[in-house]
ZAKELUM-627094 format. One record per residue (C-alpha): z, y, x. Coordinates in pm, 1 decimal. Layout:
! ZAKELUM-627094
{up Z; north Y; east X} $
...
This chain:
! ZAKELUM-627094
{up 17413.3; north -1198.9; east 9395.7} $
{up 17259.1; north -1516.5; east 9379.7} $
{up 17364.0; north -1877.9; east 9539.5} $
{up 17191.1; north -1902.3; east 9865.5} $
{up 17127.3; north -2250.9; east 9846.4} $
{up 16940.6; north -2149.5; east 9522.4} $
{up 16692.0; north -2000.9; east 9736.2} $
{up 16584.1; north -2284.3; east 9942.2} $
{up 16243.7; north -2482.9; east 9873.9} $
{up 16009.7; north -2209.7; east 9906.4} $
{up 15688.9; north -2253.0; east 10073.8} $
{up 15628.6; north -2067.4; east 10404.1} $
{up 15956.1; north -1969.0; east 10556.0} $
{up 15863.0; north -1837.5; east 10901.6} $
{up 16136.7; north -1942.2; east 11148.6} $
{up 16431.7; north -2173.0; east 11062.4} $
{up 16647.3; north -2368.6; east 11261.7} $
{up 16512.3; north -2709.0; east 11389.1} $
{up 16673.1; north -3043.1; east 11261.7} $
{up 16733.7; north -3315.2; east 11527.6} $
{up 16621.7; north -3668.3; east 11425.8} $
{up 16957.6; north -3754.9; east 11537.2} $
{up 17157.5; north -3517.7; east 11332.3} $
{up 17023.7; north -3667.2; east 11000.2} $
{up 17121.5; north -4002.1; east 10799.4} $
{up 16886.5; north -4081.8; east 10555.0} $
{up 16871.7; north -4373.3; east 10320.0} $
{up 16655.8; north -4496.9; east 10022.7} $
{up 16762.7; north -4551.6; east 9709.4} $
{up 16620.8; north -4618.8; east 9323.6} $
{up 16514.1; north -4282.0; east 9207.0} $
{up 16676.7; north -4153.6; east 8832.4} $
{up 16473.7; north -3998.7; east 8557.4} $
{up 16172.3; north -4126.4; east 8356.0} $
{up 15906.7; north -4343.2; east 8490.1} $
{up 16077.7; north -4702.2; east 8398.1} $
{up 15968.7; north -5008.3; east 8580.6} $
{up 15783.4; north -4744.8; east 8863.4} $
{up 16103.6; north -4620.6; east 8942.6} $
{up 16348.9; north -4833.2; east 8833.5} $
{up 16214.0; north -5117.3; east 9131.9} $
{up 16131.4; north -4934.6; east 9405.0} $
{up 16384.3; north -4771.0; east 9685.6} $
{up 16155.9; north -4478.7; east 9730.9} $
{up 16414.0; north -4160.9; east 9665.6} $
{up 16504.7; north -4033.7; east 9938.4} $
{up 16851.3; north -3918.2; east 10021.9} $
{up 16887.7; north -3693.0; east 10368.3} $
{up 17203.9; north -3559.8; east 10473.8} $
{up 17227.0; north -3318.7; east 10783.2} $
{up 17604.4; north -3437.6; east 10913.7} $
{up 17704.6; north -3146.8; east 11078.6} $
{up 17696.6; north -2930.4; east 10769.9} $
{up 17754.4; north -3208.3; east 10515.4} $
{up 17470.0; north -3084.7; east 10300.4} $
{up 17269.4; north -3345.9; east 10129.5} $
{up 16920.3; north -3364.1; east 9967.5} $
{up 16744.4; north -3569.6; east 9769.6} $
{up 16378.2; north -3609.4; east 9686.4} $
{up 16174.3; north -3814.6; east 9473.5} $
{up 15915.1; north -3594.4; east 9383.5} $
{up 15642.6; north -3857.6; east 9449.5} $
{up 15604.0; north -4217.1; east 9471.6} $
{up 15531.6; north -4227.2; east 9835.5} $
{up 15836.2; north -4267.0; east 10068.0} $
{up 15680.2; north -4158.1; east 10344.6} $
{up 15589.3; north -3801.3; east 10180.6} $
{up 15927.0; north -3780.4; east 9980.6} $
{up 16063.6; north -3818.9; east 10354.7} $
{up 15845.9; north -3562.4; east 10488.8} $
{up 15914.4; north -3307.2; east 10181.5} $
{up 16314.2; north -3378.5; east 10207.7} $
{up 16314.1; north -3260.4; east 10579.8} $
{up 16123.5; north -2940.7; east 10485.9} $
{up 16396.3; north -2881.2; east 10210.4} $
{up 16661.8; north -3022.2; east 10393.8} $
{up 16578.8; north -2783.3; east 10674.3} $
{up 16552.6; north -2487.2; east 10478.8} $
{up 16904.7; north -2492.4; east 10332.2} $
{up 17068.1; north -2607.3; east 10669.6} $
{up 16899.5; north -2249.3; east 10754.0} $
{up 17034.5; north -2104.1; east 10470.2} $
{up 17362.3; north -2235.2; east 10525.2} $
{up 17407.9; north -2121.6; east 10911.8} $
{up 17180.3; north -1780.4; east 10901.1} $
{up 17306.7; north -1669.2; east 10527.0} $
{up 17136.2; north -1348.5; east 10391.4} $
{up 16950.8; north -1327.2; east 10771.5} $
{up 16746.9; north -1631.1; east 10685.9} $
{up 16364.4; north -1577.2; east 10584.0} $
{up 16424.2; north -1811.9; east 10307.5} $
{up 16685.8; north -1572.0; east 10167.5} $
{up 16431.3; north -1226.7; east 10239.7} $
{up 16187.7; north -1414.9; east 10082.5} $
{up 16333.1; north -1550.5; east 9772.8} $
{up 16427.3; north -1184.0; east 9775.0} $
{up 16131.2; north -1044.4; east 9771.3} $
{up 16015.9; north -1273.1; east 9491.6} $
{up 16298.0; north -1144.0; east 9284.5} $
{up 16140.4; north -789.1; east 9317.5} $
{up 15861.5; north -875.8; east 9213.9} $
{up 15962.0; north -1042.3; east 8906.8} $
{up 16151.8; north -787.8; east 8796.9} $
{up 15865.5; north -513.5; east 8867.5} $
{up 15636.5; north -703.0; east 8651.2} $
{up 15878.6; north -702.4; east 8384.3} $
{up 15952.8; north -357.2; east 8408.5} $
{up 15579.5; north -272.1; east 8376.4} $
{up 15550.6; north -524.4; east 8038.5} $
{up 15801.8; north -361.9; east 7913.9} $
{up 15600.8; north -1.1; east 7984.5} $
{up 15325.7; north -163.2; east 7830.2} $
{up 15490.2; north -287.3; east 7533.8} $
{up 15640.6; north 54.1; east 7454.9} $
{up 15316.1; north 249.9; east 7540.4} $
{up 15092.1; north 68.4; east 7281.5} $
{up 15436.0; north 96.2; east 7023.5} $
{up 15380.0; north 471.6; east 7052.6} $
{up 15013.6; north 437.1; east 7045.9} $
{up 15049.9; north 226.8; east 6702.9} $
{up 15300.9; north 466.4; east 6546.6} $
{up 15060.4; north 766.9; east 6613.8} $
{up 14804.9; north 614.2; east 6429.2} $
{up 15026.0; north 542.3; east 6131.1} $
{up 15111.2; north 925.3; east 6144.7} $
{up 14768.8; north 1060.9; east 6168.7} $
{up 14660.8; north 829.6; east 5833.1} $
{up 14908.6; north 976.6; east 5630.5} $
């Protein structure tokens, strides 16, 4: 069984719970990784935590605050969905889902992979 909170930051989650404005305490800090003087001046990481839970999320995937802001919330609000709803959350059914899929298309590769083995080791049969 996987984390839960692993599953959180897929696209398209149908419904989750809704975050009040007031439930949230965000700040902005200097973001960490490469980019040196672009991120080592500007406050535009932002750092979200949903109080009531205690779970915290940081984003500085771009250099805009205002859409690091916007992307933490959607993050932020899919693990506070997680965290409440647990394996009833459509984050969780769809990360889920995914899984299955993965390990489908695997499977079949590995089918594949066998199939043209055989097909290889016939031919080395037949020209001897």
């Amino acid at each position: 069984r996987m984390p839960l909170l692993q599953a959180a930051g897929k696209k398209n989650s149908l419904n989750l719970l809704e975050l009040t404005e007031a439930e949230l305490e965000e700040q902005f800090v200097r973001g960490d990784g490469p980019g040196g003087q672009a991120t080592n001046k500007t406050n535009n990481c932002v750092v979200l935590k949903h109080i009531p839970s205690g779970i915290v999320v940081k984003c500085h995937q771009t250099r805009s605050v205002e859409q690091n802001r916007k992307r933490a919330r959607e993050i932020l609000q899919e693990k506070v969905d997680l965290f409440y709803k647990g394996e009833e959350s459509d984050v969780f059914k769809e990360k889920k889902a995914s899984e299955k899929k993965k390990q489908e298309k695997k499977r079949r590769a590995k089918e594949n992979l066998e199939r043209k083995k055989h097909f290889k080791d016939m031919q080395q049969l037949d020209k001897k």
